[in-house]
C-alpha positions in Angstrom: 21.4 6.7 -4.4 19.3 9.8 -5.8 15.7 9.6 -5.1 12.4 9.7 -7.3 12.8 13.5 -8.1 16.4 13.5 -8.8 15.5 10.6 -11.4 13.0 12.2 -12.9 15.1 15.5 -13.5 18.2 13.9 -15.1 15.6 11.9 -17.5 14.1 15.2 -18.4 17.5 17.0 -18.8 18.5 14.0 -20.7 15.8 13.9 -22.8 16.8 17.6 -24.8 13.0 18.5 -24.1 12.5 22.0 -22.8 11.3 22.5 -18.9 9.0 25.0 -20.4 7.4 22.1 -23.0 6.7 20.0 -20.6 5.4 21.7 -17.9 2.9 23.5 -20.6 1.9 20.0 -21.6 1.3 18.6 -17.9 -1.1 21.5 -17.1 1.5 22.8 -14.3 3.9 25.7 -13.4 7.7 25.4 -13.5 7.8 26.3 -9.6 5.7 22.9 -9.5 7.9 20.6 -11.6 11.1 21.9 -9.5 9.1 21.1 -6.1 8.7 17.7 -7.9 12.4 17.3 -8.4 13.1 17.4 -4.8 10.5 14.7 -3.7 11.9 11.7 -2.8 8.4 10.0 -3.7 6.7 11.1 -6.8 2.8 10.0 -7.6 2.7 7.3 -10.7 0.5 9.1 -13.1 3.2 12.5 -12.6 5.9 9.9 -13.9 3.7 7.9 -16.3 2.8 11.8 -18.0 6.7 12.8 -17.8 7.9 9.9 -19.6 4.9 9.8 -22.3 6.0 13.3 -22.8 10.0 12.7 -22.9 9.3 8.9 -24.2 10.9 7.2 -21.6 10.5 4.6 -19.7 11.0 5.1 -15.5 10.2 1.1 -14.8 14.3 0.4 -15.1 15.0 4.1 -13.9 13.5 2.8 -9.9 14.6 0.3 -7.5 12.3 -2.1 -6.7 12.2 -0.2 -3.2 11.6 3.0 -5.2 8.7 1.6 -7.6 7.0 0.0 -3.9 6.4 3.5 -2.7 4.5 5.0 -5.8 1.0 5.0 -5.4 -1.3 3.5 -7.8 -4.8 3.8 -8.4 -7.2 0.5 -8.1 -11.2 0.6 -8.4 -13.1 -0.5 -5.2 -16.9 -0.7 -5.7 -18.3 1.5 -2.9 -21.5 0.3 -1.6 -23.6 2.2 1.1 -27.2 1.3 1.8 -28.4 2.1 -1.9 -25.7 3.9 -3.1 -23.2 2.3 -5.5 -20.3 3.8 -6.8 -17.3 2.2 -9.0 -14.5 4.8 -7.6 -10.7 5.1 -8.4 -9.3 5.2 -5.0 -5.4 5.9 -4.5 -3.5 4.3 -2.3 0.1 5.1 -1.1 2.3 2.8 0.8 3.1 3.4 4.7 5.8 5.4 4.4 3.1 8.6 5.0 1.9 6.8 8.0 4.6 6.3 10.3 5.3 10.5 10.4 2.4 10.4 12.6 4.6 10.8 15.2 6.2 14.4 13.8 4.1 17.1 13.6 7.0 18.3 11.0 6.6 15.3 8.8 3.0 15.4 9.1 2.9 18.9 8.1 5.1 17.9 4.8 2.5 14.9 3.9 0.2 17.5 3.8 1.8 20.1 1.8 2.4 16.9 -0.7 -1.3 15.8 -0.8 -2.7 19.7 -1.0 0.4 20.5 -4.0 -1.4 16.8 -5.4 -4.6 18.0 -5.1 -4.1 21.7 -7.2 -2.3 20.0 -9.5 -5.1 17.4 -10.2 -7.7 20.5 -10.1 -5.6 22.2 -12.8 -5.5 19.0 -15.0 -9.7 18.9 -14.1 -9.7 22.5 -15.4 -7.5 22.1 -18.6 -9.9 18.5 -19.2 -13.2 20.7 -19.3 -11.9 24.5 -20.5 -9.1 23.3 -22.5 -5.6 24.7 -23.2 -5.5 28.2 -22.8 
């Protein structure tokens, strides 16, 4: 069964639309998008953009299984002494937790989060300086 990534490439190569189009629209470099094609687990709003970009539609594309492990974004109300903050927090399922026990696995789930983290700095950047 191919995972989140592999999906997410056929769609794209299926869709006729350019690598280069796409990866100019989502605010990322093609090194990116192929590091995206070999996650097994791909963040929701990554998919969400791909498929507004292709127009398609992932929900049928992922098993049930598949669509458990994206992460999605709720908003908590974070309270401390004075403070209070309505935050979008994301969540992601378990499956990060239980490499706690491989300093190899852990070492992946953070190259993921720190890739995650540039790539929502660069859409920050594009939000507030604009296309280039």
């Amino acid at each position: 069964m191919p995972h989140q990534g592999e999906i997410l490439q056929e769609a794209i190569k299926n869709s006729g639309i350019s690598i280069t189009r796409i990866v100019d629209e989502l605010g990322i470099t093609r090194p990116t998008i192929y590091r995206k094609f070999k996650d097994e687990t791909l963040d929701y709003a990554f998919v969400k953009r791909v498929g507004e970009i292709i127009s398609h539609d992932f929900s049928n594309d992922f098993t049930v299984v598949q669509q458990a492990s994206l992460p999605f974004t709720v908003t908590h109300n974070v309270t401390n002494s004075n403070i209070t903050l309505d935050k979008p927090v994301t969540h992601r399922q378990a499956v990060t937790q239980s490499a706690d026990s491989d300093p190899a696995k852990q070492l992946l789930a953070l190259q993921q989060k720190y890739i995650a983290l540039l790539e929502a700095y660069n859409e920050l950047l594009l939000k507030v300086y604009g296309p280039k």
